[in-house]
Structures are given as structure tokens and as C-alpha cells.
C-alpha positions as CSV (number, residue, x, y, z in Angstrom):
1,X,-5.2,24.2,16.7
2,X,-2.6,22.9,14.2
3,X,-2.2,18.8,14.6
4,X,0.7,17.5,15.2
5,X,3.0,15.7,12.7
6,X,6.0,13.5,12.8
7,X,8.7,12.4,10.2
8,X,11.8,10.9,10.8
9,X,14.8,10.6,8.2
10,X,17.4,7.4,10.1
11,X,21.0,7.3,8.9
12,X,22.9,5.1,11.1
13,X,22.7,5.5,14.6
14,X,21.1,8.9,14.4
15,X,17.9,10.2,13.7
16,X,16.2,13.6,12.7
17,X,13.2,14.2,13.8
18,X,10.5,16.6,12.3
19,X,7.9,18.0,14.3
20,X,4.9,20.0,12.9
21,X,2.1,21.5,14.5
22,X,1.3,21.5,18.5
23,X,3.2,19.4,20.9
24,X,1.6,18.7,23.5
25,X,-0.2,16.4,26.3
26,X,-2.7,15.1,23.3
27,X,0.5,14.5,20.8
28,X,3.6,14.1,23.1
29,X,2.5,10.1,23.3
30,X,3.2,9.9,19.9
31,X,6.9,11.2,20.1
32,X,7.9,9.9,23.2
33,X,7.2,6.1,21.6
34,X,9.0,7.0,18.5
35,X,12.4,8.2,20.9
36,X,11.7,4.8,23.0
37,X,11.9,2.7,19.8
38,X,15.1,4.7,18.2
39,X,16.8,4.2,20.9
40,X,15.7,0.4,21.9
41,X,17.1,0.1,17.9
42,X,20.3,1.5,18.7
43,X,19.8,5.1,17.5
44,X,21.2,7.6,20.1
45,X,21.7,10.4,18.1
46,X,18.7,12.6,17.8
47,X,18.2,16.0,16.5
48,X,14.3,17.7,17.1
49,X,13.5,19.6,13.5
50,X,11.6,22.3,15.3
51,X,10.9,24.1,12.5
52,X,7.5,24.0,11.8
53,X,6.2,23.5,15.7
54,X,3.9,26.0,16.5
55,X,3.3,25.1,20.2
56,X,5.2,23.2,22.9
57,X,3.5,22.8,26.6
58,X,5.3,21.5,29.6
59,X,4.1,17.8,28.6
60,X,6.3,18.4,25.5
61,X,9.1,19.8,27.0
62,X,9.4,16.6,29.3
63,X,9.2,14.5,26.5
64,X,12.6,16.3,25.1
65,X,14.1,16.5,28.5
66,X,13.4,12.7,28.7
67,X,14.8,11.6,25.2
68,X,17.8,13.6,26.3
69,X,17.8,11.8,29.1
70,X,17.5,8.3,27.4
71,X,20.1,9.4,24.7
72,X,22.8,10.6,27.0
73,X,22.4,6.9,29.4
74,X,23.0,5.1,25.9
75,X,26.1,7.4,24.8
76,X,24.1,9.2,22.7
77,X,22.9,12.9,22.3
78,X,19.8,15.3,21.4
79,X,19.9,18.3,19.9
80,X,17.5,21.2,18.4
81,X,17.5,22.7,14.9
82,X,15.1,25.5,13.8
83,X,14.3,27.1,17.1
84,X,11.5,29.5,16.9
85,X,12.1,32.5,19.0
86,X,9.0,31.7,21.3
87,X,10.5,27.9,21.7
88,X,13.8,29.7,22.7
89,X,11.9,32.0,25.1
90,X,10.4,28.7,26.5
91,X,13.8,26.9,27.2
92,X,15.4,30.0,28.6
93,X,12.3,30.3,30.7
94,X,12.2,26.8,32.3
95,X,15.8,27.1,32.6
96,X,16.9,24.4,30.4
97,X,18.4,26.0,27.7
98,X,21.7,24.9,28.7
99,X,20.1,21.0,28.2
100,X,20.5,20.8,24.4
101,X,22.6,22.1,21.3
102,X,20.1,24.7,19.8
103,X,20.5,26.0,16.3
104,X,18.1,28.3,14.6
């Protein structure tokens, strides 16, 4: 079990995020009140460092589906950098690939 970690670098009105470790129902907490504050602060841009995750579960995945969804009502966007192949497997899975701007 790797614990997760979170940093965030702000420029402006957007925000990268960098996840470590595992996402999941124990950690997503933690991310989905960081995307609630960034975007109560004005920050609608958000792009997921997912880099150096090493797990996502379904909890996880909701908490991206739902910052997208928070991003988009505010004029904003999400999208993904670093996708792991497994991660990719997992959004094309789930069918919601098509959701967000990936990049590997």
C-alpha cells in the first residue's frame, strides 16, 4: 500500500495537481476538498499529475468525474497528464475516456 500524496503548483486560475500513491475511498476525501476549494477560489482549470499514482478505485474515479464536473459548470476544464497504461485501461474500461484531455 503506497499512501497517497498531494501537491499542487496555482498559477492564475489554474491548477496542477500531483497525485502519488493510491487513490482511493481512504484518500479521495482529501482531493475532492482540495478541487472544492480551487474552484470556490476561482480556479477552474485543473490538470491531474498522474504520474506517480499507483492505484485509482471507483471512489477515485468519481472524484475526477466530479471535479470535471464542477470545473466545466464554472467555465473551467480538467485534464490528465502522465497516464499510466493501467489508469488508461481503467478510463477506457468505465467508458470515460472520452471525459478528459489525457496525455502520457
Amino acid at each position: 500500500m503506497t499512501p497517497f500524496k498531494l501537491e499542487s503548483d496555482v498559477q492564475g486560475s489554474a491548477v496542477t495537481l500531483r497525485l502519488a500513491g493510491e487513490l482511493d475511498v481512504a484518500s479521495a476525501p482529501v482531493l475532492r476538498d482540495e478541487v472544492v476549494r480551487y474552484i470556490s477560489e476561482g480556479r477552474t482549470s485543473l490538470v491531474f499529475d498522474c504520474s506517480e499514482l499507483s492505484f485509482v478505485d471507483s471512489t477515485g474515479l468519481g472524484v475526477l468525474i466530479g471535479a470535471r464536473a464542477r470545473c466545466l459548470a464554472a467555465n473551467g476544464g480538467v485534464s490528465l497528464t502522465g497516464v499510466k497504461p493501467a489508469l488508461q485501461r481503467l478510463l477506457a474500461v468505465t467508458g470515460i475516456e472520452s471525459l478528459f484531455l489525457t496525455a502520457a
